[in-house]
N, C-alpha and C positions, 0 to 999 in steps of 0.2 A: 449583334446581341440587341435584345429590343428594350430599352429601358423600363420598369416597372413602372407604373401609371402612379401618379401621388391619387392618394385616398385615405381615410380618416375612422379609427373605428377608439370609442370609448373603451377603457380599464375598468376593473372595478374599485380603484379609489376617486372614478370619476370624472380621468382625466384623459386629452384627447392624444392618441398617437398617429405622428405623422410617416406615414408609410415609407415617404424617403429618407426617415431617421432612424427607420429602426433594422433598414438592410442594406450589407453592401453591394449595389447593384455590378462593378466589376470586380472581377478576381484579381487582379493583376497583384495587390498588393500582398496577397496570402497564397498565391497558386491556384493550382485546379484540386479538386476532393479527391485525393487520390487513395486512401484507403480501404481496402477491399476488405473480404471477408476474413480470407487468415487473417490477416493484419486487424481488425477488428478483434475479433475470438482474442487473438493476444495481448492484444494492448488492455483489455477488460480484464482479464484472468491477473496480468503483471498488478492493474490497480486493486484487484479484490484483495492477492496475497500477498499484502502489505508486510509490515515490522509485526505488527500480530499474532503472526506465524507463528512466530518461535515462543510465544507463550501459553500456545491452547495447549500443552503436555501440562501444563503446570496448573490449569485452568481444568481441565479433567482430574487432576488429583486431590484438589483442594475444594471443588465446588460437585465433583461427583459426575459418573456418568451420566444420567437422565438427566440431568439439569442443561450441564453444559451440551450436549446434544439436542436439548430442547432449543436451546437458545440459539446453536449454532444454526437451526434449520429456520425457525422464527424469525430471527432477523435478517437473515439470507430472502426470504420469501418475499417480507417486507420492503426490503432493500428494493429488490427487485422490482416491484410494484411501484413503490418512489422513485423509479429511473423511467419506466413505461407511463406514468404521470407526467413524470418534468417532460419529458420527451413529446407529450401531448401538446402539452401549455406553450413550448415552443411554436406550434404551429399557429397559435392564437396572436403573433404577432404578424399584421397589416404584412403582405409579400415573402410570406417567409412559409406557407401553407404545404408547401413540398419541399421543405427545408433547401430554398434554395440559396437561402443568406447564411448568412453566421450570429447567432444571437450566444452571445454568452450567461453564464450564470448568472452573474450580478445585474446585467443588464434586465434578462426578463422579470428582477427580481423587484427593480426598479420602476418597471413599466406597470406591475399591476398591484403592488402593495403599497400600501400609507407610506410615507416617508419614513414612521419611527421604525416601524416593521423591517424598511429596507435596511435601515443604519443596524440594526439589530443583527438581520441573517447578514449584510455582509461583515459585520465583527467576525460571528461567528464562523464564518466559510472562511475570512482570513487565518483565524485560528485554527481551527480545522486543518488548514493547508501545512501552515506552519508547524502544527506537533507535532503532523505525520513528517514533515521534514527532517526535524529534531531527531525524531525517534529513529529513524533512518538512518540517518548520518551518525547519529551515537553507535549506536548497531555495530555500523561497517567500519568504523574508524576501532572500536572495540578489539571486532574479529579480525583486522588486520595488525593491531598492536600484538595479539596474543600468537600470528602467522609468523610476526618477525621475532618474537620470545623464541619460540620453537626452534626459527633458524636459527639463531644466538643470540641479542638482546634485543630489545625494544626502545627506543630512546625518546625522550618528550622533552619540553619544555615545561619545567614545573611550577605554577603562578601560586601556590599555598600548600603545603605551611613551606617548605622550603624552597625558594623563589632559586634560579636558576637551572642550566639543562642537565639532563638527568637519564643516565641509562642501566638498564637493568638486566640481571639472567634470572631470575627465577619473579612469580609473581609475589606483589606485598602482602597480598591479602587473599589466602587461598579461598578457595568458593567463590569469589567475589568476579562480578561482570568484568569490570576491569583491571589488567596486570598490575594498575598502579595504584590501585585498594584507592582510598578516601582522597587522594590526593588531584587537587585541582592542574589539571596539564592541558597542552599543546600539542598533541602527539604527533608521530609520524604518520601514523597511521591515519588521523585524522587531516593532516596536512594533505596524504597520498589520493583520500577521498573528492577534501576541497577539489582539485588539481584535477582529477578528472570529471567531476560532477560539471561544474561552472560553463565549460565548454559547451556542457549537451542542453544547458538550460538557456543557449542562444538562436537553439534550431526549433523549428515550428515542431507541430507536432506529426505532421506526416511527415517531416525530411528525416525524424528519428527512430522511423518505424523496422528500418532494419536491425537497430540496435535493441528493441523493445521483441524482436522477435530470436537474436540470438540469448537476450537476459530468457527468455521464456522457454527456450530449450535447454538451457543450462539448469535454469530454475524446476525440469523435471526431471532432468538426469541426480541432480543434488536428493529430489525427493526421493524418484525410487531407490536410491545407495541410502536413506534412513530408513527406509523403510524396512530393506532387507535387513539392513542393521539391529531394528526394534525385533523385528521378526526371531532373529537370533537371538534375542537375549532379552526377549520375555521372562519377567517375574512371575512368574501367576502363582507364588505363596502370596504377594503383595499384588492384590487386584484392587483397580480401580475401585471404590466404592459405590453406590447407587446415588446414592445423594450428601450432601454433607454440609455441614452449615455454613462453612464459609460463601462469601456472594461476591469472590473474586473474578469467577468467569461473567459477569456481567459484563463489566467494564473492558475485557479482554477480548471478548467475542464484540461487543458495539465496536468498537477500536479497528475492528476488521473491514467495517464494511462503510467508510467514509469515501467509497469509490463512489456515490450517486452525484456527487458534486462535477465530476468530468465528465459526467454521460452530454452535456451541452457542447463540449469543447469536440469529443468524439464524432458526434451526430455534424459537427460542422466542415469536419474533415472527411467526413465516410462518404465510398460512392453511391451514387442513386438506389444502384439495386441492394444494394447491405441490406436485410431486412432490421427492422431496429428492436421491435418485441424479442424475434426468436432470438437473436445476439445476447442481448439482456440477459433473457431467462437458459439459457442455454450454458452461459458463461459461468451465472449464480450457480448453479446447479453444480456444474466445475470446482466451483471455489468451496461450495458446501463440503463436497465428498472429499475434498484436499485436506480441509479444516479436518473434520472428524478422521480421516485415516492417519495425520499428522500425528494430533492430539491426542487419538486413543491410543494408537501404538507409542508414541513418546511417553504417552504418561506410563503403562505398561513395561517398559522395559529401563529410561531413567529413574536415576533418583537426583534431585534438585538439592544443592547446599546453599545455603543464606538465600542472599536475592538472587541468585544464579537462573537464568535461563536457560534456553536449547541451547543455542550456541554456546556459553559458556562452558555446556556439561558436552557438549560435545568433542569441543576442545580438548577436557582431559587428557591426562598421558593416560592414562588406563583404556581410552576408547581405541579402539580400532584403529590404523591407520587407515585405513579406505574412507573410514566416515568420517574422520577426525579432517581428515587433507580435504577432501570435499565440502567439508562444512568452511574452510579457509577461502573458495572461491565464492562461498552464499554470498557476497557485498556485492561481489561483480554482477550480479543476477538481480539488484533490486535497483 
């Protein structure tokens, strides 16, 4: 391998980048790119269809058809366009012109903005990382509390108001996300989560691509079994409305598409020939029609109690057993 030549090219805060600082000229410590295209297609689609998901049904009832399908397509497009940007900007660092290095987020974030701007976007990208984490892990430790209700109780560790461990058959607080209504816990379910999450977040990101592509087939076997399910059990006395004042799908639809921040991490694993535009927009366009076939038909045939979401409403005893059992494996798929 022939080493990359040191050479020098200015940022625009004016400062000089040294070519051998901003690539790793051997692989050794990361492997070889070994991500191809399936593997691409899915690893994008798994980060489009975040924790999100389960709340564009609820996001179409409350904020209206036209709206939240305007937004869902808007920010989708946009996104998109913010990934095929970042994806550019990458190449504007000194040996890295045919993405032969690895440049990360923060990194190119730091090479060509002011310092306050860097300290800024990376608050934000930390943040970012972490609520979609949060959201996540709530999620699945949730649907796995409410998996183990069903088989016979649920048990946690209860830290307020009533501090010691705690098990239950029936839920505290019907409608409500979690079995154990208001109260502050330790669950199993959440425990169960920890326990297998921690593991995968020691593997690089291509060594965990076979797991990102069994979540990705599960993740549309789960959809089409809602779908048929919404399908079935269409309201259409209770239609979606065309617009409506609430401006909850803003926030619910922006929430979705926080995947442009891993498009550096992807691009530094993928192989040569991945094309990286058509991937992109290929992928969005995926996450789009997932979004609004989700959303429209959830909102169309659920109905939402308190803060309840998909999952929550799916869980019912009243739902189906096909959709109800299948919604119990959604955790495993994100």
């Amino acid at each position: 391998e022939t080493p990359c030549q040191v050479g020098k090219m200015s940022n625009r805060a004016g400062r000089t980048i040294t070519r051998e600082s901003t690539i790793y000229i051997k692989d050794e410590a990361f492997g070889e790119k070994t991500i191809g295209s399936i593997g691409s297609y899915v690893l994008l689609i798994n980060n489009i269809t975040g924790p999100g998901l389960v709340v564009l049904p609820l996001a179409f009832q409350q904020s209206g058809f036209i709206v939240t399908t305007l937004l869902v397509g808007i920010f989708g497009v946009l996104s998109a366009i913010c990934c095929c940007l970042l994806a550019e900007s990458m190449t504007k660092i000194p040996g890295n012109e045919l993405f032969g290095g690895r440049v990360e987020f923060t990194y190119l974030v730091k090479q060509f903005l002011p310092r306050r701007a860097y300290v800024t976007i990376f608050a934000l990208f930390i943040t970012s990382l972490v609520s979609t984490n949060i959201s996540s892990i709530v999620q699945s430790g949730q649907v796995l509390d409410q998996a183990l209700l069903e088989a016979g109780r649920a048990c946690a560790l209860e830290l307020y108001p009533n501090p010691g461990f705690t098990c239950i058959t029936n839920p505290e607080v019907e409608g409500s996300n979690s079995v154990f209504g208001d109260s502050f816990v330790i669950s199993v379910g959440y425990l169960v989560i920890l326990v297998v999450s921690i593991p995968m977040g020691y593997l690089n990101l291509d060594d965990n691509i076979l797991v990102q592509i069994l979540s990705f087939l599960g993740l549309m076997i789960i959809c089409v079994i809602w779908v048929v399910y919404f399908a079935n059990n269409t309201k259409l006395d209770q239609p979606v409305p065309p617009t409506a004042s609430s401006a909850a799908a803003f926030g619910y639809v922006f929430f979705n598409y926080s995947f442009v921040i891993t498009i550096p991490s992807w691009i530094n694993e993928k192989k040569s020939d991945v094309k990286i535009n058509s991937t992109i927009w290929w992928t969005t366009f995926v996450g789009i029609a997932m979004f609004f076939v989700i959303g429209l038909f959830g909102a169309l045939a659920m109905e939402f109690k308190g803060d309840s979401d998909l999952l929550t409403t799916l869980t019912d005893r009243g739902v189906a057993d096909y959709a109800r059992i299948t919604t119990y494996f959604f955790p495993l798929c994100r």
